[in-house]
PDBQT receptor file of N, H, CA, C and O in Angstrom, charges set to zero:
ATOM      1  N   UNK A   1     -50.141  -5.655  29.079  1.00  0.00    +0.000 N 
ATOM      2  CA  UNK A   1     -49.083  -5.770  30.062  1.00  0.00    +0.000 C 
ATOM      3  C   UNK A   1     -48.852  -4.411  30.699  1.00  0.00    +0.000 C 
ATOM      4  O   UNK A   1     -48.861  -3.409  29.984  1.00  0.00    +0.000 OA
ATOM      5  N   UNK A   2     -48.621  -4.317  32.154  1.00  0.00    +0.000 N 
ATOM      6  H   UNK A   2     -48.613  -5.131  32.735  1.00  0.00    +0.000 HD
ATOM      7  CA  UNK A   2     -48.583  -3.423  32.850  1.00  0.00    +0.000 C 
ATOM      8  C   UNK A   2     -47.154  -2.718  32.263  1.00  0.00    +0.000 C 
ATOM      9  O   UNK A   2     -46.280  -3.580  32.361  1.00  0.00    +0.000 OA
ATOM     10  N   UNK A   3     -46.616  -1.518  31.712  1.00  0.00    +0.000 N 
ATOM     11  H   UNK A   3     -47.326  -0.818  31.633  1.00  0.00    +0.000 HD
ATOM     12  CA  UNK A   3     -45.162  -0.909  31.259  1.00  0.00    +0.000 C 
ATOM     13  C   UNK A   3     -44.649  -0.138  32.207  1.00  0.00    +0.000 C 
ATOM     14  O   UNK A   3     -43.592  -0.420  32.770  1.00  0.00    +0.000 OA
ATOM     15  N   UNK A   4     -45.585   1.259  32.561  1.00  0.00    +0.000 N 
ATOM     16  H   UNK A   4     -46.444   1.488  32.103  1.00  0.00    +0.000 HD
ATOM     17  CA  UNK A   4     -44.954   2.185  33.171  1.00  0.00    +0.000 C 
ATOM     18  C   UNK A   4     -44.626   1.227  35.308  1.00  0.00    +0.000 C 
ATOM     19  O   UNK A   4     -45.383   0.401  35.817  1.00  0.00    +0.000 OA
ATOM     20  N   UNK A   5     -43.748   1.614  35.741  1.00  0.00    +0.000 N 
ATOM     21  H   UNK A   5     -43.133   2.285  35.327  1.00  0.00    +0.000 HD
ATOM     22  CA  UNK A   5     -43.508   1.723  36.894  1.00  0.00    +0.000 C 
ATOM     23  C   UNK A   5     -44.268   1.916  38.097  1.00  0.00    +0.000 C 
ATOM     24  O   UNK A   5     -43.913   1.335  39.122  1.00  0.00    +0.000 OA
ATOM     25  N   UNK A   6     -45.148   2.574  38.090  1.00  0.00    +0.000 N 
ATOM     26  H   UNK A   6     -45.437   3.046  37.257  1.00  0.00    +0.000 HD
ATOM     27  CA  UNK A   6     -45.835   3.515  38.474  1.00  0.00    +0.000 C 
ATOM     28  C   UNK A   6     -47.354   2.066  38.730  1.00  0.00    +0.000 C 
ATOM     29  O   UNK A   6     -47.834   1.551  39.740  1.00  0.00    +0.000 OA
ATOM     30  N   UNK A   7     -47.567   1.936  37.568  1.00  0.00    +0.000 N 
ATOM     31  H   UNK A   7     -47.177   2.354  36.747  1.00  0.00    +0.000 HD
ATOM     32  CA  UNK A   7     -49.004   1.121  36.860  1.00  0.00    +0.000 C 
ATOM     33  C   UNK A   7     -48.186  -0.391  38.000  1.00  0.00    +0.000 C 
ATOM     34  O   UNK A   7     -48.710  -0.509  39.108  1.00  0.00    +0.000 OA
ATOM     35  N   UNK A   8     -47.371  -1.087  37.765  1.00  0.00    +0.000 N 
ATOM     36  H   UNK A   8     -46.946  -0.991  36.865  1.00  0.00    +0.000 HD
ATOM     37  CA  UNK A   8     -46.606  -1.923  38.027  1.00  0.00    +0.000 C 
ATOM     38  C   UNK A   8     -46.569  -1.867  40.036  1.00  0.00    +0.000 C 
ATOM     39  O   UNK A   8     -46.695  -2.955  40.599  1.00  0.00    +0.000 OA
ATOM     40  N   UNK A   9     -46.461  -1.059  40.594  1.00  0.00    +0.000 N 
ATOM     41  H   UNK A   9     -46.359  -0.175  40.136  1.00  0.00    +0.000 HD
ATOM     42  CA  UNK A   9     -46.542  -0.702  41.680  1.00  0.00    +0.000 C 
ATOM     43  C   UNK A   9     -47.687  -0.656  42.145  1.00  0.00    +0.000 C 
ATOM     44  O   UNK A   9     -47.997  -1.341  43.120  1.00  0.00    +0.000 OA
ATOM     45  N   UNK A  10     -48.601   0.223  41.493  1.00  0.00    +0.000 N 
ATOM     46  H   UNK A  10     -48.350   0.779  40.702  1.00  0.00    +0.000 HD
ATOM     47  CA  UNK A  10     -49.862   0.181  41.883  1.00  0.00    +0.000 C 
ATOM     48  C   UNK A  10     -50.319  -1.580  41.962  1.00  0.00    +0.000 C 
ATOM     49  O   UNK A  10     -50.911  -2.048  42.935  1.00  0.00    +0.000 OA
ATOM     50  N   UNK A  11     -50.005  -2.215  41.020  1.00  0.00    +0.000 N 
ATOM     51  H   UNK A  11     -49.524  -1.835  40.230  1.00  0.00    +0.000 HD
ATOM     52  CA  UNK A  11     -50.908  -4.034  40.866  1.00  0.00    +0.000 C 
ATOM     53  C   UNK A  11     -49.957  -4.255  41.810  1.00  0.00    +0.000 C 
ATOM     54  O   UNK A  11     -50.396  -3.566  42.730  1.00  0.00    +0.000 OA
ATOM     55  N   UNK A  12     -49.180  -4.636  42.120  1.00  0.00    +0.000 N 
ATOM     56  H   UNK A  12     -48.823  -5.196  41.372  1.00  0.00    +0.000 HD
ATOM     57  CA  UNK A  12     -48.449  -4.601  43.533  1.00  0.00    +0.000 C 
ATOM     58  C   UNK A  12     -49.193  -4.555  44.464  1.00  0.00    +0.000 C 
ATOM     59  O   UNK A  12     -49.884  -5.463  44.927  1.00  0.00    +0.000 OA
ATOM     60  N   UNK A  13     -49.063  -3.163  44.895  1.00  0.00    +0.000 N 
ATOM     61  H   UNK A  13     -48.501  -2.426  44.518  1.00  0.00    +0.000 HD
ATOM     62  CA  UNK A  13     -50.183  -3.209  46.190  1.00  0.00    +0.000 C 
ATOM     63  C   UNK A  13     -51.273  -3.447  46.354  1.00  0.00    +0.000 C 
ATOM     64  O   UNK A  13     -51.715  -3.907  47.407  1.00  0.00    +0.000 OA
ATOM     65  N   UNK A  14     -52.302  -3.044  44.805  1.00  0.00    +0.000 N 
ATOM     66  H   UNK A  14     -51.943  -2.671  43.950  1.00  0.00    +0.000 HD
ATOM     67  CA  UNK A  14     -54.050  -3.586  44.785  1.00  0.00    +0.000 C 
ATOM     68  C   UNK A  14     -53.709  -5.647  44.957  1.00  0.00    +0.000 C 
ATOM     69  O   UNK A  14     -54.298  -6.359  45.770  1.00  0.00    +0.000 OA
ATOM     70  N   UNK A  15     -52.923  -6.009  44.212  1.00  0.00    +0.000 N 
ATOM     71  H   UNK A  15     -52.445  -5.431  43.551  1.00  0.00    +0.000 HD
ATOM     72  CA  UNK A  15     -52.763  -7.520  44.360  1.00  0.00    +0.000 C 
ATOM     73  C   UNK A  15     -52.466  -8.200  45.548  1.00  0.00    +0.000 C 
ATOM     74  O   UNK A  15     -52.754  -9.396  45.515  1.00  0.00    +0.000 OA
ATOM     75  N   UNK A  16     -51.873  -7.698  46.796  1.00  0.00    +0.000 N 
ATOM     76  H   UNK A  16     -51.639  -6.726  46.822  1.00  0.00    +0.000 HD
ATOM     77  CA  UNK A  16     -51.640  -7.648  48.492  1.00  0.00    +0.000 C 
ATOM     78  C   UNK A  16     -52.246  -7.344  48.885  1.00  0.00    +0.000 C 
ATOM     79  O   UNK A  16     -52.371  -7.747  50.042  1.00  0.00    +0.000 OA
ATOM     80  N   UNK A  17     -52.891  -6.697  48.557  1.00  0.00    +0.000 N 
ATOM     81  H   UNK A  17     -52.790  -6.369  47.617  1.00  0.00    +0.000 HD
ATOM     82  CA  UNK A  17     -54.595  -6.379  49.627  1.00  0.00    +0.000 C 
ATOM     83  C   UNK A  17     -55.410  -6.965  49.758  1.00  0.00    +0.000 C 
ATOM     84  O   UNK A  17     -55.992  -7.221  50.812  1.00  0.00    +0.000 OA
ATOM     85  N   UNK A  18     -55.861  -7.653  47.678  1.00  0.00    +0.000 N 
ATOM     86  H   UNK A  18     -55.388  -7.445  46.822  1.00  0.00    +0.000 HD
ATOM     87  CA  UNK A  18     -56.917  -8.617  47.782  1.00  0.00    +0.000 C 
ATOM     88  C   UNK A  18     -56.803  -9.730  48.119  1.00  0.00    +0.000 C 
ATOM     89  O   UNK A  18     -57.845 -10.359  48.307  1.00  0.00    +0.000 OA
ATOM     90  N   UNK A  19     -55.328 -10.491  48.351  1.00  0.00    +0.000 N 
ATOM     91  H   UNK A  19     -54.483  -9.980  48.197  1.00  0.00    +0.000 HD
ATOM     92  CA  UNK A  19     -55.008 -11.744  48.610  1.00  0.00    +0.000 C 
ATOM     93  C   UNK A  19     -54.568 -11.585  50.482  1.00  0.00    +0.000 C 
ATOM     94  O   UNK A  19     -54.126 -12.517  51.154  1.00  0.00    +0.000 OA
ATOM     95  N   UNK A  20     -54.721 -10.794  50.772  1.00  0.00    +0.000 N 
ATOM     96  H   UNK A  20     -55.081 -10.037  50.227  1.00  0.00    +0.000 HD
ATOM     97  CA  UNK A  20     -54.450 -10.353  52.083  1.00  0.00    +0.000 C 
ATOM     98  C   UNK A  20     -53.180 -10.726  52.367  1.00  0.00    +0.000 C 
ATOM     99  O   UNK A  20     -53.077 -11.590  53.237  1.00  0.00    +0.000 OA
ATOM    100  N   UNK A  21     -52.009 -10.243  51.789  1.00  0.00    +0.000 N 
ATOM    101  H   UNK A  21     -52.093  -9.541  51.081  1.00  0.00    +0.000 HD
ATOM    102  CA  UNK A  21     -50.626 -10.423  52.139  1.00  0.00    +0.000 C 
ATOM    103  C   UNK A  21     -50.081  -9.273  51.990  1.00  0.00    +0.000 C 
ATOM    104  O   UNK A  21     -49.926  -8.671  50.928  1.00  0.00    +0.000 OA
ATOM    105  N   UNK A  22     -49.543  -8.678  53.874  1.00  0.00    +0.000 N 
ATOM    106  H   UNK A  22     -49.670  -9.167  54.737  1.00  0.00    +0.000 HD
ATOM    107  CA  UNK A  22     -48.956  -7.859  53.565  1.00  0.00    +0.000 C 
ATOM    108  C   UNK A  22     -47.436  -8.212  52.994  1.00  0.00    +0.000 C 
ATOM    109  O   UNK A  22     -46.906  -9.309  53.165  1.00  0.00    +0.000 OA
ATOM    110  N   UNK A  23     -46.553  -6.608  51.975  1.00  0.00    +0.000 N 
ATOM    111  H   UNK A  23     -46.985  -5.716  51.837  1.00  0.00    +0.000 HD
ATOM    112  CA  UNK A  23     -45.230  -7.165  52.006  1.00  0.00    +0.000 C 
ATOM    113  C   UNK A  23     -44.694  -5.639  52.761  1.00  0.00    +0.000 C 
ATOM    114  O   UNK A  23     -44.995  -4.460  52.579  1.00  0.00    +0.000 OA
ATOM    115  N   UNK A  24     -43.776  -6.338  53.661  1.00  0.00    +0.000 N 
ATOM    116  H   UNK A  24     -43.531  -7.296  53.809  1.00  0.00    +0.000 HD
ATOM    117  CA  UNK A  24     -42.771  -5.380  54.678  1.00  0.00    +0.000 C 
ATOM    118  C   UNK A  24     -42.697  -4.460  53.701  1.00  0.00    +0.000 C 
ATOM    119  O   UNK A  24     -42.987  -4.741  52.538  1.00  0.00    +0.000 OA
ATOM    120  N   UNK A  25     -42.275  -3.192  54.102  1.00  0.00    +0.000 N 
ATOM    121  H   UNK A  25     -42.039  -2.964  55.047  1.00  0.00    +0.000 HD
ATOM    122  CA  UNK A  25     -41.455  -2.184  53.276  1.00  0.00    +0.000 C 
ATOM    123  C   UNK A  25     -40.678  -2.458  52.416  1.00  0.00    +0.000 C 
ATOM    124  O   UNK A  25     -40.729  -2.289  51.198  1.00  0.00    +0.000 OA
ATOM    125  N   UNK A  26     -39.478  -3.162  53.457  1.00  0.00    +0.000 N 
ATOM    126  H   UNK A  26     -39.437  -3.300  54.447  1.00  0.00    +0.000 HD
ATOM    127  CA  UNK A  26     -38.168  -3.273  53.383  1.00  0.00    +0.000 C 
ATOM    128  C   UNK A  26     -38.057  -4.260  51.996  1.00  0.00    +0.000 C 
ATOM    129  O   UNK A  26     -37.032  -4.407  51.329  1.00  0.00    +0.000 OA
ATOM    130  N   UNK A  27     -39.156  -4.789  51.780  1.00  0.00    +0.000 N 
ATOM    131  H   UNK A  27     -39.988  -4.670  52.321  1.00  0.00    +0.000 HD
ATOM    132  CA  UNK A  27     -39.595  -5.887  50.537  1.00  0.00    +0.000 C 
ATOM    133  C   UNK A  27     -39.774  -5.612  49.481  1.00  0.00    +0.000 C 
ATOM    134  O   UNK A  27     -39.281  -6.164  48.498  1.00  0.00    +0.000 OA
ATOM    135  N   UNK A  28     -40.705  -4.471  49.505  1.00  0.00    +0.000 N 
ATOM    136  H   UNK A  28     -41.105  -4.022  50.304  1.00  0.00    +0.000 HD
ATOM    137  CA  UNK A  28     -42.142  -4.100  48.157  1.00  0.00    +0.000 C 
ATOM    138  C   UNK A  28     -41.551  -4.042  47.361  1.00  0.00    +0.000 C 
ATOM    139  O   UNK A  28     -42.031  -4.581  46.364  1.00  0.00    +0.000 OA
ATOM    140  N   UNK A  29     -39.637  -3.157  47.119  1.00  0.00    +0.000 N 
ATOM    141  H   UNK A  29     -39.247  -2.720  47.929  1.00  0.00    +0.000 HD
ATOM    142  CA  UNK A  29     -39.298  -2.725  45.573  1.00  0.00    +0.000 C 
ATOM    143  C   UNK A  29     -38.786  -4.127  45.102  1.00  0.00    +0.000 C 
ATOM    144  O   UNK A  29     -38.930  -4.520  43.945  1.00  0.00    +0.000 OA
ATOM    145  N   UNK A  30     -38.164  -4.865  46.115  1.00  0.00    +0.000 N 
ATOM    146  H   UNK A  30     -38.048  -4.545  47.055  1.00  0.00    +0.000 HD
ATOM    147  CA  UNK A  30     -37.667  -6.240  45.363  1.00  0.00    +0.000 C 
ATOM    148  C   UNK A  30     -39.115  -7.071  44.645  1.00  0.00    +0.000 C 
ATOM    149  O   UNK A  30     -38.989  -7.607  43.543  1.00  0.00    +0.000 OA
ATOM    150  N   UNK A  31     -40.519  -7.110  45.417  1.00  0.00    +0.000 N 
ATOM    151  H   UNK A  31     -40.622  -6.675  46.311  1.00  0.00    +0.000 HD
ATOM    152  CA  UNK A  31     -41.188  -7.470  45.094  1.00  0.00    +0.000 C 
ATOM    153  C   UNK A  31     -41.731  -6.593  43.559  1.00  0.00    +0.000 C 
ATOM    154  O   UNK A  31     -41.809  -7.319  42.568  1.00  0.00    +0.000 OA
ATOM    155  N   UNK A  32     -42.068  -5.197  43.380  1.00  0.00    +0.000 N 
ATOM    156  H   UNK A  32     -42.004  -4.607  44.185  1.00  0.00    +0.000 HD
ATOM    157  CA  UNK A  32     -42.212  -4.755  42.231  1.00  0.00    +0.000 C 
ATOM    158  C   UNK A  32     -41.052  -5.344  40.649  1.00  0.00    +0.000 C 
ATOM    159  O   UNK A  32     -41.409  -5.614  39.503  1.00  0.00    +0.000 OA
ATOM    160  N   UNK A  33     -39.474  -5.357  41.351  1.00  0.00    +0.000 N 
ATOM    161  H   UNK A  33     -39.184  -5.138  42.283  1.00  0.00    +0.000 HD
ATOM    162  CA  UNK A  33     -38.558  -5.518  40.657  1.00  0.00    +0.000 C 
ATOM    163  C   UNK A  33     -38.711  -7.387  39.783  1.00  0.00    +0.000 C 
ATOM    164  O   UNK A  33     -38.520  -7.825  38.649  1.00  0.00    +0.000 OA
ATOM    165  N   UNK A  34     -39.178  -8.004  41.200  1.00  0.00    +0.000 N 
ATOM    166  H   UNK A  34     -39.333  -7.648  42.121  1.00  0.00    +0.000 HD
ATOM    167  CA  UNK A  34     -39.685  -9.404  40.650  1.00  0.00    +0.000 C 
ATOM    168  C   UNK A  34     -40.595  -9.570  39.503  1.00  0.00    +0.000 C 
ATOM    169  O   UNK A  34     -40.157 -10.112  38.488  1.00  0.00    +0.000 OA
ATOM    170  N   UNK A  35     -41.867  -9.144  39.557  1.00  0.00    +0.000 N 
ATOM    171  H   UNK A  35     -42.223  -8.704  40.381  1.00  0.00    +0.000 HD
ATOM    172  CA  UNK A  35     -42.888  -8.727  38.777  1.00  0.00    +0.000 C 
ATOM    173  C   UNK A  35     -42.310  -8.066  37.424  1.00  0.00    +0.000 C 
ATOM    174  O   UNK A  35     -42.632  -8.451  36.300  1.00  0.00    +0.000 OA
ATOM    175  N   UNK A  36     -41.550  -7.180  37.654  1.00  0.00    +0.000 N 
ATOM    176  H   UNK A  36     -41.289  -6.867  38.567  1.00  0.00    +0.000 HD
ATOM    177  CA  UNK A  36     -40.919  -6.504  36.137  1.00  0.00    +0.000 C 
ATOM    178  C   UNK A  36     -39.903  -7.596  35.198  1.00  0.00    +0.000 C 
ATOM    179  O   UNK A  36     -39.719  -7.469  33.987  1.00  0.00    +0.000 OA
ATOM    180  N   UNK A  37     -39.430  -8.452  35.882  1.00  0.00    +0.000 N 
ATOM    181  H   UNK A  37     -39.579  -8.555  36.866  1.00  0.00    +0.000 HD
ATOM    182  CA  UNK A  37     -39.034  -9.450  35.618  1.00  0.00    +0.000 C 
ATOM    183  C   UNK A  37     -39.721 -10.607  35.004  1.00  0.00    +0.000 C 
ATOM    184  O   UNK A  37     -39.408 -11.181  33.961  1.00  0.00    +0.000 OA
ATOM    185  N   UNK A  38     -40.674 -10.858  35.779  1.00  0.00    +0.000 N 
ATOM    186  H   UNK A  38     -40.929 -10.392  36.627  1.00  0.00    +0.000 HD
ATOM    187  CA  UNK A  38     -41.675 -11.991  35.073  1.00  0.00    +0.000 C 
ATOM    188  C   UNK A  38     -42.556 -11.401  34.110  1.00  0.00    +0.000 C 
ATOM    189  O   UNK A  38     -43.356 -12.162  33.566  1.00  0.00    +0.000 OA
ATOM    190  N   UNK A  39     -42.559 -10.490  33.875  1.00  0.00    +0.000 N 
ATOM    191  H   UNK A  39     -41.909  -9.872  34.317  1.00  0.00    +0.000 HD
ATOM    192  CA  UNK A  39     -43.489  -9.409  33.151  1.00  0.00    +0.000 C 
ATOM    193  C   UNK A  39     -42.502  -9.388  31.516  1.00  0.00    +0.000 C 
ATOM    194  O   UNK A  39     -43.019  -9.098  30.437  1.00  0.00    +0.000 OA
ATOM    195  N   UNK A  40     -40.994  -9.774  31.706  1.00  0.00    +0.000 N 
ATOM    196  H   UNK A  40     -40.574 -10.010  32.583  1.00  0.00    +0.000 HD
ATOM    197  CA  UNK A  40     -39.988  -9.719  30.553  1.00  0.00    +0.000 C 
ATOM    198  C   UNK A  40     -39.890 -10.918  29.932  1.00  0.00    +0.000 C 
ATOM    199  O   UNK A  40     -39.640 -11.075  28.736  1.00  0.00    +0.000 OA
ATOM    200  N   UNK A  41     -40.114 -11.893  30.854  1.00  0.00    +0.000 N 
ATOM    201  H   UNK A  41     -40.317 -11.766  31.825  1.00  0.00    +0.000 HD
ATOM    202  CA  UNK A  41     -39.917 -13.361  30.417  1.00  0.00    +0.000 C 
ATOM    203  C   UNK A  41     -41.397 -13.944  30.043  1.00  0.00    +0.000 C 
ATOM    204  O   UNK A  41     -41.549 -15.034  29.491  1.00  0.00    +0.000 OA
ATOM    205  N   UNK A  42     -42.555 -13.005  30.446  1.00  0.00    +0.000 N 
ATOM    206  H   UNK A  42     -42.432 -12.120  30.895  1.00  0.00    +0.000 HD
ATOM    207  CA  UNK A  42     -43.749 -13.477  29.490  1.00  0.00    +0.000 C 
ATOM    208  C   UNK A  42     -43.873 -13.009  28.601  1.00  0.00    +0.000 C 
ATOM    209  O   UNK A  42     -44.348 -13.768  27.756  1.00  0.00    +0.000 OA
ATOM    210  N   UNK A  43     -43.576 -11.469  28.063  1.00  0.00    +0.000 N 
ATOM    211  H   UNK A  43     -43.190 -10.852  28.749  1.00  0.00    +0.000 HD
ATOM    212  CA  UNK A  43     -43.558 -10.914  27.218  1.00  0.00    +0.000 C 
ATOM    213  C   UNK A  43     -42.590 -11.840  26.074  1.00  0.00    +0.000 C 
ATOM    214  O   UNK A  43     -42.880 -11.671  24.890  1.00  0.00    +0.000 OA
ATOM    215  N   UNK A  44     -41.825 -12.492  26.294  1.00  0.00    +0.000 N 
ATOM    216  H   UNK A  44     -41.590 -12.630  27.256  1.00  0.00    +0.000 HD
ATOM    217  CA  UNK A  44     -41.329 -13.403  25.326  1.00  0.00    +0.000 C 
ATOM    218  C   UNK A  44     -41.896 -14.813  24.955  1.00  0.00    +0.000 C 
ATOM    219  O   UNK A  44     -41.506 -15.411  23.953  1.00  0.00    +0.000 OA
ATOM    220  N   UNK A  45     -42.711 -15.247  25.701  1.00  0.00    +0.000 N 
ATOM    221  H   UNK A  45     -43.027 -14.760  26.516  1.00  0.00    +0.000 HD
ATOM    222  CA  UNK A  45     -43.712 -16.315  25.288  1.00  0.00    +0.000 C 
ATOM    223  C   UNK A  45     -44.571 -15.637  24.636  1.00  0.00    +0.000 C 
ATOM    224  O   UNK A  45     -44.697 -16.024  23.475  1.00  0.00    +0.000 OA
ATOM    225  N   UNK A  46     -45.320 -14.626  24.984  1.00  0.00    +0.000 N 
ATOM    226  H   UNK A  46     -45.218 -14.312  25.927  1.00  0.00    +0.000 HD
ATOM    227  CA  UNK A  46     -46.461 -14.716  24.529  1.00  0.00    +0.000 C 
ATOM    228  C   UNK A  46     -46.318 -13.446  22.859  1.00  0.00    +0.000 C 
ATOM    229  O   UNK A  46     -47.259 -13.178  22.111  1.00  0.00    +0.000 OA
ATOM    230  N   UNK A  47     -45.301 -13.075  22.768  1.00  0.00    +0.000 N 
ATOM    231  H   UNK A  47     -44.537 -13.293  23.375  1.00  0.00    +0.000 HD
ATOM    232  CA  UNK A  47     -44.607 -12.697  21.594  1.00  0.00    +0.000 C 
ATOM    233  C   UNK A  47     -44.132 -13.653  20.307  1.00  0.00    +0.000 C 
ATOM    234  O   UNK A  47     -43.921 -13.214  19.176  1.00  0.00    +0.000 OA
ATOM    235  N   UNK A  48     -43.998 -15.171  20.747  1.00  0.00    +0.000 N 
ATOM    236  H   UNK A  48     -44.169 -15.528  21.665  1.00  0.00    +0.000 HD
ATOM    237  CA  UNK A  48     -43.345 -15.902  20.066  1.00  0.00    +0.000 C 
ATOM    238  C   UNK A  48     -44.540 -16.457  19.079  1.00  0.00    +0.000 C 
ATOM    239  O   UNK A  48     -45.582 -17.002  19.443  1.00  0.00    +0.000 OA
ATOM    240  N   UNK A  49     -44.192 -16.227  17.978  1.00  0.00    +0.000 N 
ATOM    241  H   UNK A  49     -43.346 -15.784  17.682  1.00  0.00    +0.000 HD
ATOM    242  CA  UNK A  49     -44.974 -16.282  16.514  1.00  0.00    +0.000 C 
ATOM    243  C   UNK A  49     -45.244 -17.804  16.344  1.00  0.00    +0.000 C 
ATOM    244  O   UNK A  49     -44.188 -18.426  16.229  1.00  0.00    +0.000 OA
ATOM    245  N   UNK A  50     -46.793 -18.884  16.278  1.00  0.00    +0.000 N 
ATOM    246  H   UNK A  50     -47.651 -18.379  16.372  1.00  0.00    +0.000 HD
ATOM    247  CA  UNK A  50     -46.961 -19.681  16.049  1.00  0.00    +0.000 C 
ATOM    248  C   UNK A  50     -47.865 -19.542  14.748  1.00  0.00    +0.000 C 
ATOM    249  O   UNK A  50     -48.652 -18.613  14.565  1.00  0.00    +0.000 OA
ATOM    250  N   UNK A  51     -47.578 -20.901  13.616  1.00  0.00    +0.000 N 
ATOM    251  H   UNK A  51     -46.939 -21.656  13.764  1.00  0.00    +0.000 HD
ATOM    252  CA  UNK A  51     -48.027 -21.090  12.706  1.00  0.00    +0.000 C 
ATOM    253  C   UNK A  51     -49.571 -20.874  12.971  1.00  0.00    +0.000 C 
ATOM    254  O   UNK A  51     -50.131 -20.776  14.063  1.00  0.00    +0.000 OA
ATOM    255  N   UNK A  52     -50.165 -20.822  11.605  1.00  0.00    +0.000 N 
ATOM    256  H   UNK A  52     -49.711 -20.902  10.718  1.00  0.00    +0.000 HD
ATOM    257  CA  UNK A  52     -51.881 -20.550  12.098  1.00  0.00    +0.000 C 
ATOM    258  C   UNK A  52     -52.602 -22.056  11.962  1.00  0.00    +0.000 C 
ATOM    259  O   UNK A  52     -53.824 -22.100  11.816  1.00  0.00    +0.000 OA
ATOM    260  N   UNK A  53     -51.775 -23.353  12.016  1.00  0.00    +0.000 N 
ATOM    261  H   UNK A  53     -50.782 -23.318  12.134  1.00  0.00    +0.000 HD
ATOM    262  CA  UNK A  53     -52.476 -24.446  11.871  1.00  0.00    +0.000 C 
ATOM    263  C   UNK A  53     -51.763 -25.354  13.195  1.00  0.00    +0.000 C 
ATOM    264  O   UNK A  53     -51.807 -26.579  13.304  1.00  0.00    +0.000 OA
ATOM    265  N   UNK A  54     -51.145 -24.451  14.092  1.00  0.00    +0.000 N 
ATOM    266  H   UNK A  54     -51.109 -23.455  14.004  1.00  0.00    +0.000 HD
ATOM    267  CA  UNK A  54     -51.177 -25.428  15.214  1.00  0.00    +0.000 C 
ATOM    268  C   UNK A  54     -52.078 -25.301  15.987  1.00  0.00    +0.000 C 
ATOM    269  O   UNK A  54     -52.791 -24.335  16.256  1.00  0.00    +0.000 OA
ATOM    270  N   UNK A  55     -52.013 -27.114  16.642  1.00  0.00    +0.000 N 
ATOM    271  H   UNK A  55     -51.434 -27.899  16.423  1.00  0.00    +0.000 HD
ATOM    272  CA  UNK A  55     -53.090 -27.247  17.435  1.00  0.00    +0.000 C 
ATOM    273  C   UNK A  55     -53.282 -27.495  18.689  1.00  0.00    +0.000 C 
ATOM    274  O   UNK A  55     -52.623 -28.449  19.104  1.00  0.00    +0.000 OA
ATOM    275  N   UNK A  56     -54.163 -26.811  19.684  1.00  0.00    +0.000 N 
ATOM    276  H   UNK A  56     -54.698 -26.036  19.348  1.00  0.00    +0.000 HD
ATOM    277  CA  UNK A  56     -53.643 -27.193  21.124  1.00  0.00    +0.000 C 
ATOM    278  C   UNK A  56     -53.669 -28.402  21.447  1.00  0.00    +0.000 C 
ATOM    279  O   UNK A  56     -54.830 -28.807  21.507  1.00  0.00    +0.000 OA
ATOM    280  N   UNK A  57     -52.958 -29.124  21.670  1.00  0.00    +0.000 N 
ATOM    281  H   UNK A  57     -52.014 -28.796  21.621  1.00  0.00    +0.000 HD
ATOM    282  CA  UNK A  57     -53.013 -30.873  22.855  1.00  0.00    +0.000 C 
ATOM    283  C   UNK A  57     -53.688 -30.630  23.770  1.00  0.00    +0.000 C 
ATOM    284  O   UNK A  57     -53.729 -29.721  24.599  1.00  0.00    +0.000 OA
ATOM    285  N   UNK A  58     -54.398 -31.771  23.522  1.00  0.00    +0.000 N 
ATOM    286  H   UNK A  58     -54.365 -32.509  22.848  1.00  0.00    +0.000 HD
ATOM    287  CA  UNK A  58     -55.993 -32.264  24.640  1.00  0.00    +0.000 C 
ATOM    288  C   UNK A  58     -55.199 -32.859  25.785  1.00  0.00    +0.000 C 
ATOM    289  O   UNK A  58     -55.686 -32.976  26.910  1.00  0.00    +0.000 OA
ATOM    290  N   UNK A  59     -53.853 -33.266  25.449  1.00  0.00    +0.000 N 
ATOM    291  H   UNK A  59     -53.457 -33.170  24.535  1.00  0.00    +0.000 HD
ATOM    292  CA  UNK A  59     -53.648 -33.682  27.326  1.00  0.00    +0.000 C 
ATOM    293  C   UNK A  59     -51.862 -33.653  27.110  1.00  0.00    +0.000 C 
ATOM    294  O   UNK A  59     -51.170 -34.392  26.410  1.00  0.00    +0.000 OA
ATOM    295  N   UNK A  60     -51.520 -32.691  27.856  1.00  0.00    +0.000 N 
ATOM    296  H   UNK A  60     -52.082 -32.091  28.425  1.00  0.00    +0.000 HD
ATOM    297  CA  UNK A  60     -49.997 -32.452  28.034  1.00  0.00    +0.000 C 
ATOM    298  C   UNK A  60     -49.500 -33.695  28.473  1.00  0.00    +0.000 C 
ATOM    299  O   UNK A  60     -50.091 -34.379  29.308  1.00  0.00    +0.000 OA
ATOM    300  N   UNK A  61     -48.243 -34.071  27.844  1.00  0.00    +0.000 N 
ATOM    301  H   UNK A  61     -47.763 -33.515  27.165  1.00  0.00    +0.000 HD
ATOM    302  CA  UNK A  61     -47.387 -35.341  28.450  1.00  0.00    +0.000 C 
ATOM    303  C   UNK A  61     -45.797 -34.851  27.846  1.00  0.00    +0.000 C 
ATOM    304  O   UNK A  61     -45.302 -34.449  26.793  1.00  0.00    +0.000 OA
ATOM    305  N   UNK A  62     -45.308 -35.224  29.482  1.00  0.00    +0.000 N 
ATOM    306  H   UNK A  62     -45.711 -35.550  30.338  1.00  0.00    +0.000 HD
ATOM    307  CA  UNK A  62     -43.894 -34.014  29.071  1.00  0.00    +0.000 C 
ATOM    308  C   UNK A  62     -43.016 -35.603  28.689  1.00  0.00    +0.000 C 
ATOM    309  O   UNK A  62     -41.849 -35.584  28.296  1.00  0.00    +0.000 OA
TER     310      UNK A  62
């Protein structure tokens, strides 16, 4: 996971370039600030401790 600020900014802009979307100025920090955000709320999925005998489902049904 991207931590420092800096690293976080940079995938920012390399990630708008390759998808060819610019973001306004007036945008980019809300857009970095978004990213640091979803970056907190995965860090808690993918932190969350599963037994070592579960098993993935062959076909999701909510």
């Amino acid at each position: 996971m991207l931590e420092p600020e800096q690293d976080l900014s940079a995938f920012v802009d390399q990630a708008a370039m390759l998808i060819g979307l610019p973001i306004p100025a007036e945008y980019r920090q809300e857009v970095i600030d978004n990213f640091e955000r979803i970056g907190a709320i995965a860090q808690l999925v993918t932190e969350f401790p599963l037994p070592e005998d579960t098993e993935i489902a062959p076909i999701f049904e909510p």
